[in-house]
C-alpha positions in Angstrom: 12.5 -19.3 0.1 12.0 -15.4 -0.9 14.3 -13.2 1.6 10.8 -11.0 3.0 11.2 -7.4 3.6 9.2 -6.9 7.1 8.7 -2.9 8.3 7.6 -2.3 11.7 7.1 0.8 14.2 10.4 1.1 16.7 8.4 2.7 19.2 4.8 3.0 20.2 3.1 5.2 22.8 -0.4 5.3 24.0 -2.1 6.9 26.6 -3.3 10.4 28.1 -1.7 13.2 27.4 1.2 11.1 25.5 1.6 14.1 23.4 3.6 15.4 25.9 6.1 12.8 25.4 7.4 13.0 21.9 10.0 15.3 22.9 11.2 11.8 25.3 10.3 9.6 22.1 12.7 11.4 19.6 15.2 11.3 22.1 15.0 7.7 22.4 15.1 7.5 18.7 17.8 9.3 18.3 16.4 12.2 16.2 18.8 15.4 17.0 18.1 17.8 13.8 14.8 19.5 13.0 11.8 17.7 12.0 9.1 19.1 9.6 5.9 18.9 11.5 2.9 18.5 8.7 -0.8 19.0 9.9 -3.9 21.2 8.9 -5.7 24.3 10.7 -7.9 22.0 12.7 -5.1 19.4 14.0 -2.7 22.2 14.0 -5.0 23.3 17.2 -6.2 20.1 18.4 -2.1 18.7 18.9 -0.2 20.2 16.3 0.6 23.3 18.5 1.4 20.9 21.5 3.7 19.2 19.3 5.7 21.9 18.2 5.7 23.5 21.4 7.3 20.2 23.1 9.5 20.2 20.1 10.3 23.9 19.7 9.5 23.9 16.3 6.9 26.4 14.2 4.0 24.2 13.0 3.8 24.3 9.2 0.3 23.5 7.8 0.3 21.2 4.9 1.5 22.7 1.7 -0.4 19.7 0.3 -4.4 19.8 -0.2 -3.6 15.6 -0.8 -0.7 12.7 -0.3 -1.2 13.0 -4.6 0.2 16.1 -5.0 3.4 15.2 -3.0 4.7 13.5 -6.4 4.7 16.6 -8.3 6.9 18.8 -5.7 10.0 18.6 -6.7 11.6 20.4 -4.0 10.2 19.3 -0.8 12.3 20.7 1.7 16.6 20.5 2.6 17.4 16.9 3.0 20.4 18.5 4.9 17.8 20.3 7.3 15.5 17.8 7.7 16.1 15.8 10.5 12.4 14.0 10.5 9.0 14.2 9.3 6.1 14.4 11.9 2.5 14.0 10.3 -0.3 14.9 13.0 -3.7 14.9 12.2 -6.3 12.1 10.4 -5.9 9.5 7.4 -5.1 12.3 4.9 -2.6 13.9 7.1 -0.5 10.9 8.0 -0.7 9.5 4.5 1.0 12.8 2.8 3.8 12.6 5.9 4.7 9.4 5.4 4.9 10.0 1.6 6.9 12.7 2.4 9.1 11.3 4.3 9.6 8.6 2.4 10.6 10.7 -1.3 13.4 12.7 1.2 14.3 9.2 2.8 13.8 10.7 6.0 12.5 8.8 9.5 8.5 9.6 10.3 6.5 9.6 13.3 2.8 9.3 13.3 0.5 11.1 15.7 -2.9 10.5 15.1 -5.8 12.8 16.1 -8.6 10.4 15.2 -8.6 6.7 15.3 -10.7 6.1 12.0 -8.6 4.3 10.0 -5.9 1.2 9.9 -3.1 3.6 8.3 -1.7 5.0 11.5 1.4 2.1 11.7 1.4 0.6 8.5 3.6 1.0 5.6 1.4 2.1 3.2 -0.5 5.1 1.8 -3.6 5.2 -0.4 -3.6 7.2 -3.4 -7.0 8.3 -5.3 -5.8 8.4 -8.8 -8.2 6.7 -12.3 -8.3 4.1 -9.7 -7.4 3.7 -5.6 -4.1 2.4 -5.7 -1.9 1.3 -2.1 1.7 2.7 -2.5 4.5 0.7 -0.5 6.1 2.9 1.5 8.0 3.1 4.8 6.6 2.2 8.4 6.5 5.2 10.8 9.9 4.8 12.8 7.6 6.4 15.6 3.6 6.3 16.6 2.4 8.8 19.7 -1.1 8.1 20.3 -2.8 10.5 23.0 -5.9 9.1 23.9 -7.3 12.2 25.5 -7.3 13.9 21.8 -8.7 10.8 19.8 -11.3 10.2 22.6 -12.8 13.8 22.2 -12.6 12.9 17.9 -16.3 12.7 16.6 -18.1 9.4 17.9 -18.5 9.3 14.0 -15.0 8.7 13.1 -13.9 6.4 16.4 -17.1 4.2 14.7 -15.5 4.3 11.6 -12.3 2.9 12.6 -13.9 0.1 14.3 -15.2 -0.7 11.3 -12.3 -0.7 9.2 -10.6 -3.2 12.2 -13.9 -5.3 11.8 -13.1 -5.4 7.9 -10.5 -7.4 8.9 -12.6 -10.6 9.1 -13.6 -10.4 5.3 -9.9 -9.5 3.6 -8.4 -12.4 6.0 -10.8 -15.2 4.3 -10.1 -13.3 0.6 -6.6 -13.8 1.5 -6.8 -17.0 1.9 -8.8 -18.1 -0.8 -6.9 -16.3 -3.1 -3.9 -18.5 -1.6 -6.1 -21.6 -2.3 -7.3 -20.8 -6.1 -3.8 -18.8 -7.0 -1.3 -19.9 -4.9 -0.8 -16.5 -4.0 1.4 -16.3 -0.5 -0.9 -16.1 2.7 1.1 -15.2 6.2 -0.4 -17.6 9.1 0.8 -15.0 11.4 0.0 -12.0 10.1 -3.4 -13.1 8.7 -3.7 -14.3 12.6 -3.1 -10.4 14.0 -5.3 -8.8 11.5 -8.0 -11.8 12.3 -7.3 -11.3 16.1 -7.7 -7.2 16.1 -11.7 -8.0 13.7 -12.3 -10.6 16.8 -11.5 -8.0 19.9 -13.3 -5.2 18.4 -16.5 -7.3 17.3 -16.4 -8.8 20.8 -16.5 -5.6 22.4 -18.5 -3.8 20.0 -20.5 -2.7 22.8 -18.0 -0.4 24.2 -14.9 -0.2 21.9 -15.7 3.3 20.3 -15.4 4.3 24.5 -12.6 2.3 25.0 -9.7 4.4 22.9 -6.9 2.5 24.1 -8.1 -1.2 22.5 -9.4 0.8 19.6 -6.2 2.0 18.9 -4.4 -1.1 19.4 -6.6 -2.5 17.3 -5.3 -0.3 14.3 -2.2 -0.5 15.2 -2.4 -4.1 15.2 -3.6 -4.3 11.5 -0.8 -1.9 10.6 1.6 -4.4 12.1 -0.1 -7.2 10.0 0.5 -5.2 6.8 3.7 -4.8 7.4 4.5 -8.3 8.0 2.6 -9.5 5.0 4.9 -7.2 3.0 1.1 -5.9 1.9 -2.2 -4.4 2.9 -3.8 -8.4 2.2 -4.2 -9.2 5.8 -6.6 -5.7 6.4 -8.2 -4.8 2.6 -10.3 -7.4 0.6 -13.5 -7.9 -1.8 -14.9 -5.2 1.0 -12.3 -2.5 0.8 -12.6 -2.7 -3.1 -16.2 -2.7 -2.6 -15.4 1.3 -0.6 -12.7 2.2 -3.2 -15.2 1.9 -5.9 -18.1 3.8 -3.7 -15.5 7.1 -3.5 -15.1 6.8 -7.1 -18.8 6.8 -8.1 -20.5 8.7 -5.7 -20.3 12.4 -5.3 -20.8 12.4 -1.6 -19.2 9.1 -0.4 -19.3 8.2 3.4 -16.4 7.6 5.4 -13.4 4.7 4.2 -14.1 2.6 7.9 -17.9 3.2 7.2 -18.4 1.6 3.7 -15.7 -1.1 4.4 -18.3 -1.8 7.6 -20.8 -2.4 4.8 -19.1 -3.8 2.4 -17.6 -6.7 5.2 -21.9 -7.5 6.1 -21.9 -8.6 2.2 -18.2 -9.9 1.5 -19.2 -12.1 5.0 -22.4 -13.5 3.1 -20.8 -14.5 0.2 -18.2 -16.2 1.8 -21.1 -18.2 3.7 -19.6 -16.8 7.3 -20.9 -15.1 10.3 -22.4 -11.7 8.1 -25.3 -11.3 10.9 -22.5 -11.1 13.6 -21.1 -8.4 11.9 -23.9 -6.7 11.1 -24.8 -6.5 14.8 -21.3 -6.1 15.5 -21.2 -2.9 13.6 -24.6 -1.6 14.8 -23.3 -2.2 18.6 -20.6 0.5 17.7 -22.8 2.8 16.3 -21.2 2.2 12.8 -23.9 2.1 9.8 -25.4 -1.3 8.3 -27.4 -0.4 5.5 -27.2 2.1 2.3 -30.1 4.2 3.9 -27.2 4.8 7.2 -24.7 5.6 4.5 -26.4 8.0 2.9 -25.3 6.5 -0.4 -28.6 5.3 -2.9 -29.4 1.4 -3.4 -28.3 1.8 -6.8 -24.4 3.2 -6.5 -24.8 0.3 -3.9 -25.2 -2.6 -6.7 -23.0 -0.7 -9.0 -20.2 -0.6 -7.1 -21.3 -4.3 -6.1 -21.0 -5.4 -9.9 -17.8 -3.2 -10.7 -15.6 -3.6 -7.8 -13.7 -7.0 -8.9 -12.1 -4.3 -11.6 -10.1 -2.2 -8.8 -7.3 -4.2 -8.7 -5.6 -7.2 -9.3 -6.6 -8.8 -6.7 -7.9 -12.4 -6.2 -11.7 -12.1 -3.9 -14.7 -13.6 -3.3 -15.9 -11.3 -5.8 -13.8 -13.3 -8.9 -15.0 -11.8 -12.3 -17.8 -9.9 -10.5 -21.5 -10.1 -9.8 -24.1 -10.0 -12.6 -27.1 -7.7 -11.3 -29.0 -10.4 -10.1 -26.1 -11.4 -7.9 -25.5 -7.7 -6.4 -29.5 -7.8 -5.8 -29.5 -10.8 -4.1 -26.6 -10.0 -1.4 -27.5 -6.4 -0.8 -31.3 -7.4 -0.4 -30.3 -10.7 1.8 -28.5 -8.7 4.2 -30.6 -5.5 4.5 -27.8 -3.3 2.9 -30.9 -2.1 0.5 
């Protein structure tokens, strides 16, 4: 049997005003030297400042417009200085500190100011190069989650990232029929957590987006999944490639959680499962069913439709892709167009 390589968080912390306890988390880490404290103008206010202050540190605003451009700086910063990395802020934000901290090989800590996405404890970062690609990197040592700051986050995003945990329901059964036509590995257990964070939000759709504290489990959850799968499999199928290729051809695309949201209603159709449950899944957490809600035309709908089986190699319910007629059929069945 393959030796497997699983990355998980040390420490978690969730709850009010838990920004006020990194200073307590790094010491239970063992962090002594200087971190470098990464956010942007608008999480530098919201919890960056708070950070810093408990950390008496200055805040240093991203040098980096993207996690991309982290592979062309050469010089990041003194290894010999750096004690840590500390991203705070949204998807963006985390992605470039962990990227970061991974190229000076240098512990991170995630502190989230928006619960819209599944990256806050996962090992991974998404890159938007020709194509989306997932980059393997290291799982925060540390994740502070203040649920007074992501509870006062537009309703928008917190809808967002329930619909990214929803996704979960589609890439488990692409996982495992991947495993069933390729022999691919699937991961009972990890494909179990990412399935059991899609089942706790959709049954409390209702009043998850209100309910920080089981929306961010939730994430953190699928984070844990990925990193026991040793890959993103258990959280990102046919419906994440389906949003990968939505940001590549459309010049306004809508949110990552949104389109997966979407793209899960259509994945869950053509996998002949419970689609209508997570249409009105998504709808009870104010998260947006149809292309119309998306703001995205019924057209870059079935074009991405018929071209997403080419984002990666990656085995889906999409296979070689969907002729026109098949894109038509799915989007029109469900009420996407």
């Amino acid at each position: 049997m393959a030796i497997k390589d699983i990355e998980l968080p040390r420490k978690v912390l969730v709850g009010e005003n838990a920004l006020y306890e990194i200073d307590a988390l790094v010491s239970e880490l063992g962090f002594t030297k200087k971190p470098l404290v990464i956010c942007d103008e608008i999480t530098k206010e919201v919890a960056g400042d708070i950070v810093c202050s408990e950390l008496e540190v200055d805040a240093t605003l991203s040098r980096f417009s993207s996690p991309e451009e982290v592979f062309d700086f050469e010089k990041l910063v003194s290894r010999k200085k750096l004690g840590y990395v500390v991203g705070v802020g949204g998807g963006r934000i985390l992605d470039t500190g962990k990227l970061v901290a991974f190229k000076t090989q240098k512990p991170f800590i995630s502190v989230p100011t928006s619960a819209s996405h599944d990256g806050i404890a996962s090992p991974q970062v998404s890159l938007k190069q020709d194509k989306p690609v997932s980059v393997r990197v290291h799982s925060p040592t540390g994740v502070l989650c203040d649920t007074r700051v992501i509870a006062k986050s537009p309703k928008r995003l917190l809808a967002s990232g329930a619909a990214d945990a929803i996704s979960n329901y589609t890439a488990v059964l692409d996982w495992k029929l991947a495993h069933e036509k390729t022999g691919e590995y699937f991961g009972d257990y990890a494909a179990a957590l990412a399935g059991m964070s899609a089942e706790i939000v959709m049954e409390n759709a209702g009043k998850v987006v209100d309910d920080v504290s089981m929306l961010v489990e939730a994430l953190i959850s699928s984070g844990v999944a990925i990193g026991i799968a040793g890959s993103s499999r258990p959280c990102s199928g046919s419906e994440h490639l389906f949003s990968h290729t939505l940001d590549l051809i459309c010049e306004k695309p809508a949110l990552h959680g949104e389109q997966c949201g979407v793209g899960t209603i259509m994945m869950a159709y053509l996998h002949k499962a419970d689609w209508r449950g997570v249409r009105d899944a998504l709808k009870k957490c104010g998260a947006p069913t149809t292309a119309k809600e998306l703001g995205i035309t019924d057209e870059k709908i079935l074009e991405a439709l018929m071209k997403a089986h080419g984002m990666r190699d990656r085995y889906t319910i999409l296979g070689s892709g969907l002729s026109r007629n098949g894109a038509e059929k799915v989007a029109k069945e469900t009420g996407v167009i």
